[in-house]
C-alpha positions in Angstrom: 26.7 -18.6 -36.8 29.1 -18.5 -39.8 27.7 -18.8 -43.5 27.2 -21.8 -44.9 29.9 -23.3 -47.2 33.5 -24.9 -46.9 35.4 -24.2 -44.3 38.6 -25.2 -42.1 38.2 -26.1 -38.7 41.4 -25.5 -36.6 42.1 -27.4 -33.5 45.1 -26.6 -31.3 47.4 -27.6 -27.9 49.6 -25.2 -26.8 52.7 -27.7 -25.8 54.3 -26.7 -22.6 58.1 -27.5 -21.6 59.3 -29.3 -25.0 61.4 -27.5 -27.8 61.4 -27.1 -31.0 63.5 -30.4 -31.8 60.0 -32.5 -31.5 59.2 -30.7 -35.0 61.5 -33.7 -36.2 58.3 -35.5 -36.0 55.9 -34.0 -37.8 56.5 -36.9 -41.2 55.7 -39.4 -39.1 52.3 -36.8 -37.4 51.5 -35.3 -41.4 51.1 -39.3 -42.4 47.8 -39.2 -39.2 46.7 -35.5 -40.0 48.6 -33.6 -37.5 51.6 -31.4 -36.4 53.3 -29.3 -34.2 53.8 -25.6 -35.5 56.2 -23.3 -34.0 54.6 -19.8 -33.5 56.6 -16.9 -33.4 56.0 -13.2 -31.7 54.7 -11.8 -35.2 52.9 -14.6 -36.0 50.8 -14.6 -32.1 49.9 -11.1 -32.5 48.5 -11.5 -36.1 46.5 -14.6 -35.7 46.4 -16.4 -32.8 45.7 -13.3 -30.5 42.5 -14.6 -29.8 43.9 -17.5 -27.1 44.9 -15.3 -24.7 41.5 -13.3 -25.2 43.1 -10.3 -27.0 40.6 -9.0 -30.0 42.0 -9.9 -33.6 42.9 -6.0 -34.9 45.3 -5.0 -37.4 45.5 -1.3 -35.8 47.6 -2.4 -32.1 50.8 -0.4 -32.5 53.7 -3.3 -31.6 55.6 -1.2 -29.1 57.0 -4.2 -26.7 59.9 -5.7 -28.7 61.0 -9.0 -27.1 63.1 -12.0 -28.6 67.0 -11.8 -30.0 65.7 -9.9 -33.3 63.1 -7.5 -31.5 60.4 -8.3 -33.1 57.2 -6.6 -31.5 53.9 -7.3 -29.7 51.4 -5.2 -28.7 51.2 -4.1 -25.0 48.0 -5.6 -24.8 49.1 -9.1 -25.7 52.1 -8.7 -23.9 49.9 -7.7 -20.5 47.4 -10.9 -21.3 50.4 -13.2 -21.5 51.9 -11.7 -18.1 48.5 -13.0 -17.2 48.1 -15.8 -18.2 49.3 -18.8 -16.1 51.8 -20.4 -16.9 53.0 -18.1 -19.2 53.0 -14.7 -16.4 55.7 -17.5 -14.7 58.0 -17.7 -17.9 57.4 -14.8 -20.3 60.5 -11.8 -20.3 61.8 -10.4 -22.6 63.3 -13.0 -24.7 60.0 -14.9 -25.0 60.7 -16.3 -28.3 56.9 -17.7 -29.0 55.0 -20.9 -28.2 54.4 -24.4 -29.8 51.4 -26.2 -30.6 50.5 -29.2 -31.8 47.6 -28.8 -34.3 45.1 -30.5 -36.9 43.7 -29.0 -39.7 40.2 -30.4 -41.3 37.8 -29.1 -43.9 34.0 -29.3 -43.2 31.0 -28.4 -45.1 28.5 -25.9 -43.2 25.1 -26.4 -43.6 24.1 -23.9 -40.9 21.6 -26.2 -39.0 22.3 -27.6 -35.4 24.8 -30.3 -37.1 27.4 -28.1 -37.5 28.2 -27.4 -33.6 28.2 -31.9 -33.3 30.6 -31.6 -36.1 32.9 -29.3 -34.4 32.5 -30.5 -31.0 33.2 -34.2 -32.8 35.9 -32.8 -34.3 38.1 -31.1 -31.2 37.1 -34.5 -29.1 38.7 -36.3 -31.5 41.7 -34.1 -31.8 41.9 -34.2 -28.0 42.2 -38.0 -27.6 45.0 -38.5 -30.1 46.8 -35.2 -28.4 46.4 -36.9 -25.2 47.4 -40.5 -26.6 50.5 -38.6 -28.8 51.8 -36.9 -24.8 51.6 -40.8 -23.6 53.7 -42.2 -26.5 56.3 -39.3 -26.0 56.5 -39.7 -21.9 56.8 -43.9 -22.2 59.4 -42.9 -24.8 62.0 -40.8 -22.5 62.1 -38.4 -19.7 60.9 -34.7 -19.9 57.9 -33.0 -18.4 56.5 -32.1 -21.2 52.4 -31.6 -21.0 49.3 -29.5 -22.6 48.5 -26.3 -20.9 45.5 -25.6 -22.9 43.4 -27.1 -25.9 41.4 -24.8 -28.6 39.9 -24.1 -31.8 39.8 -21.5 -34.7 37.4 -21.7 -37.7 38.6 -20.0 -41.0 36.0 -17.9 -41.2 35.5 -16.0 -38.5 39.6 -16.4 -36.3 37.5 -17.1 -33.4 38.4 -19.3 -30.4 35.4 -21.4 -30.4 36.0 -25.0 -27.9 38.5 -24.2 -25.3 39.7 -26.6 -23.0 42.4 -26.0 -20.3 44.8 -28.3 -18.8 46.5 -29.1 -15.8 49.9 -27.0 -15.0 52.0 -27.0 -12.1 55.4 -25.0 -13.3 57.0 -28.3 -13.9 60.3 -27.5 -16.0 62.8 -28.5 -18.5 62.7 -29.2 -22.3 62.0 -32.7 -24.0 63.9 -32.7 -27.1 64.6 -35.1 -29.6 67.5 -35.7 -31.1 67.8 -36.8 -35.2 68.2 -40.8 -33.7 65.8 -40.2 -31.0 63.1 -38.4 -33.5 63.5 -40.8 -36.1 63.0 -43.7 -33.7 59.8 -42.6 -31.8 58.6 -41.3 -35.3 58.6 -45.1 -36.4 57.0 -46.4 -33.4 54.0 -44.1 -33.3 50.5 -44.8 -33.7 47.3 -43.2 -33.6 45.5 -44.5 -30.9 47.8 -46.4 -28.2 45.6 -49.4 -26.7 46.4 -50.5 -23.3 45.9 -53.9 -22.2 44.4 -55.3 -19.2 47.4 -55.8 -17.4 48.7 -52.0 -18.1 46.0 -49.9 -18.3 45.9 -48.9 -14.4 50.0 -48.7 -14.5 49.5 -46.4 -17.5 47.3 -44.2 -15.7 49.1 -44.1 -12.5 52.2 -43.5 -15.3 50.4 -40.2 -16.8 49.0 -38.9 -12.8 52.7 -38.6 -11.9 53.4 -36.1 -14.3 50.6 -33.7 -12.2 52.0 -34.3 -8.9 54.7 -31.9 -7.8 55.7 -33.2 -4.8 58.6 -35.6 -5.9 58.2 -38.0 -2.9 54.5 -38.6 -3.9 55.9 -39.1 -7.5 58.1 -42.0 -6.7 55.1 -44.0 -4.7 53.4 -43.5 -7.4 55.9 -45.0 -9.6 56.1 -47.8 -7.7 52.9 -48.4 -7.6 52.4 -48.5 -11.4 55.1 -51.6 -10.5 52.5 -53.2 -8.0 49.8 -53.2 -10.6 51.8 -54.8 -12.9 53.8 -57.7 -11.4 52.6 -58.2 -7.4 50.1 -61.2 -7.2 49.4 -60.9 -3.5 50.3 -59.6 -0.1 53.7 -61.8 0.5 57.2 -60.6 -0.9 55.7 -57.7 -2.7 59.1 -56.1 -2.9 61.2 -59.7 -4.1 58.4 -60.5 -6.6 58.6 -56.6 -8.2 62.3 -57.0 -7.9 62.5 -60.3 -9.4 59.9 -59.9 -12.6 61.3 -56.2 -13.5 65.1 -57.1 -13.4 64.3 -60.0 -15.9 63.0 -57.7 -18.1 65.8 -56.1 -17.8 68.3 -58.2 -17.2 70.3 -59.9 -20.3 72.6 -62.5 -18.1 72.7 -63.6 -14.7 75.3 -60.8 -13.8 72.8 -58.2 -15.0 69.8 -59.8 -13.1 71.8 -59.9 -9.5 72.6 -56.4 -9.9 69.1 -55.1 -11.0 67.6 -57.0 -8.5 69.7 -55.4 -5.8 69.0 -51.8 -7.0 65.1 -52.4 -7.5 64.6 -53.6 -3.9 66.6 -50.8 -2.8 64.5 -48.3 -4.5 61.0 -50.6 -3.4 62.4 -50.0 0.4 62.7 -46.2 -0.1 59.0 -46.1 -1.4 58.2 -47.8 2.6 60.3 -45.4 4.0 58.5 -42.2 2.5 55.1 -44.0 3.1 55.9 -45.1 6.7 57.3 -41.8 7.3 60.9 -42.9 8.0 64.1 -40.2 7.1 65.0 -41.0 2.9 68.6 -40.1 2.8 68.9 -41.1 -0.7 68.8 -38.0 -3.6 64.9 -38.3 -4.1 65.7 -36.6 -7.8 67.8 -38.9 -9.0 66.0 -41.7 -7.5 63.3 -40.5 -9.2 64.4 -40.5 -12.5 66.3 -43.9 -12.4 62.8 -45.5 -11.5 60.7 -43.6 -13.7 62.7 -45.2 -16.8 62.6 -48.6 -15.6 58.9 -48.3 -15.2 58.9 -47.1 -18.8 60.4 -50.1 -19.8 58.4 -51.9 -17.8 55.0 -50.5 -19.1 56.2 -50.8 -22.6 57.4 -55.1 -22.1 53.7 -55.6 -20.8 51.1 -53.8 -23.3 51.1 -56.4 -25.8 47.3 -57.7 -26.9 45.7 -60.0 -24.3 48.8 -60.3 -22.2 47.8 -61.6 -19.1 49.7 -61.0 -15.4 49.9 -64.9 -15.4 50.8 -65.4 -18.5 53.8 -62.8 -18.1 54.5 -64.6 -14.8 55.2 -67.8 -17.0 57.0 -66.1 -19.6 59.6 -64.4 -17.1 60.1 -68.0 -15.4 61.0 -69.5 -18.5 63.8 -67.3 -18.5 65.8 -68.9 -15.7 67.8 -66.7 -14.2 
């Protein structure tokens, strides 16, 4: 129990597998009450020790220097990050530190049982917009960037109090942003991203993929966020998800013919993998290719009370 009075409660997501080009948006994440914060080796050590279960102390002698200026952690720290997964899979010794995406709000303590709702209220609500802030950032582009742990501090006492720890499975490479890119998602953003009745299972097929690490089982799952949206029945499922997606995508007749083509050939791999036939093709590249047309795809359908016939009618209109 802390004493009663104002305080700050602190609620935090360490960011795994995105660099420090996403700070670009933090004008757009101030405007909803949030940020990311880049936390260097000096900085972990002094106050945020307490993540990887290391006692806040003053009186650790920093005799492990890491990073390009050597600055130091204590071999304590050092050891809990070793092992800590996924950190024991990257750290060395030009671990540099970590990002986080945190919120910063001010309570009053009464010291009754309220306080713990307040806080519990408090991370809950920090975790759904964390976990609807990831979604916007994976519809906008490519990169496997995810959460590998939630938690909070209160001022008073630089205790983790809620902790809550993510999925990881070693997936790697950096989302950045550049100025155009950060400038764009930055106007597009939103606090809470609604779904609609049409996307919401694509969308959550859409974030599952990013916790699979087999890359076959990520490209049926792909496709099927493509079933959910556009397939009305058992007949010509791959024509009718190869017909509706290249007129999204498709500006002109040309363009339509050629999207069509490349969609059904990547709707026949998906039966080859599930029937357990040889895929010759480069499963990576195949991947990727259909992961951003099912972003576009996901992104042309969530609009309020859009209906799958009502898109149906909409894409027929255009003629093609």
């Amino acid at each position: 129990m802390i004493n009663s009075g104002k305080y700050t409660f602190e609620s935090y997501a360490i960011v795994l597998n995105a660099d420090k080009t996403v700070i670009k948006l933090n004008p757009a994440l101030e405007k909803l009450g949030y940020k990311f914060q880049w936390i260097d080796e000096t900085e972990l050590e002094t106050n945020f020790s307490e993540i990887f279960n290391v006692p806040k102390s003053n009186d650790r002698p920093l005799t492990i220097m890491i990073g390009r200026e050597f600055k130091g952690i204590s071999h304590e720290l050092h050891n809990a990050l070793v092992h800590t997964p996924p950190f024991g899979e990257i750290i060395h010794m030009e671990f540099p530190g970590i990002l986080l995406l945190c919120k910063l709000a001010d309570f009053n303590v009464t010291g009754d049982g309220m306080d713990f709702v307040i806080e519990q209220t408090a991370f809950m609500s920090f975790f759904d917009f964390a976990e609807d802030l990831l979604l916007q950032m994976r519809l906008f582009k490519i990169g496997e960037i995810r959460y590998s742990q939630f938690f909070s501090i209160t001022s008073e006492t630089r205790q983790v109090g809620f902790r809550k720890t993510g999925i990881s499975i070693g997936s790697r490479g950096d989302y950045t942003l550049t100025d155009e890119e950060a400038e764009k998602l930055s106007s597009i953003l939103i606090a809470k991203y609604e779904t609609n009745n049409l996307t919401e299972l694509a969308i959550k097929n859409f974030n599952v993929v990013y916790d699979i690490p087999d890359g076959r089982l990520r490209f049926i799952t792909l496709v099927t966020c493509l079933e959910s949206l556009f397939n009305l029945g058992r007949d010509q499922i791959a024509h009718t998800i190869s017909r509706h997606l290249s007129m999204i995508l498709s500006n002109n007749k040309e363009q339509f013919k050629e999207n069509y083509k490349q969609i059904k050939k990547l709707y026949n791999m998906r039966s080859s993998i599930v029937h357990g036939g040889e895929y010759n093709g480069d499963i990576i590249k195949d991947y990727l290719e259909l992961s951003d047309k099912v972003r576009v795809a996901i992104k042309y359908c969530n609009i309020p009370d859009l209906t799958k016939e009502k898109l149906f009618e909409d894409l027929n209109a255009k003629g093609f």
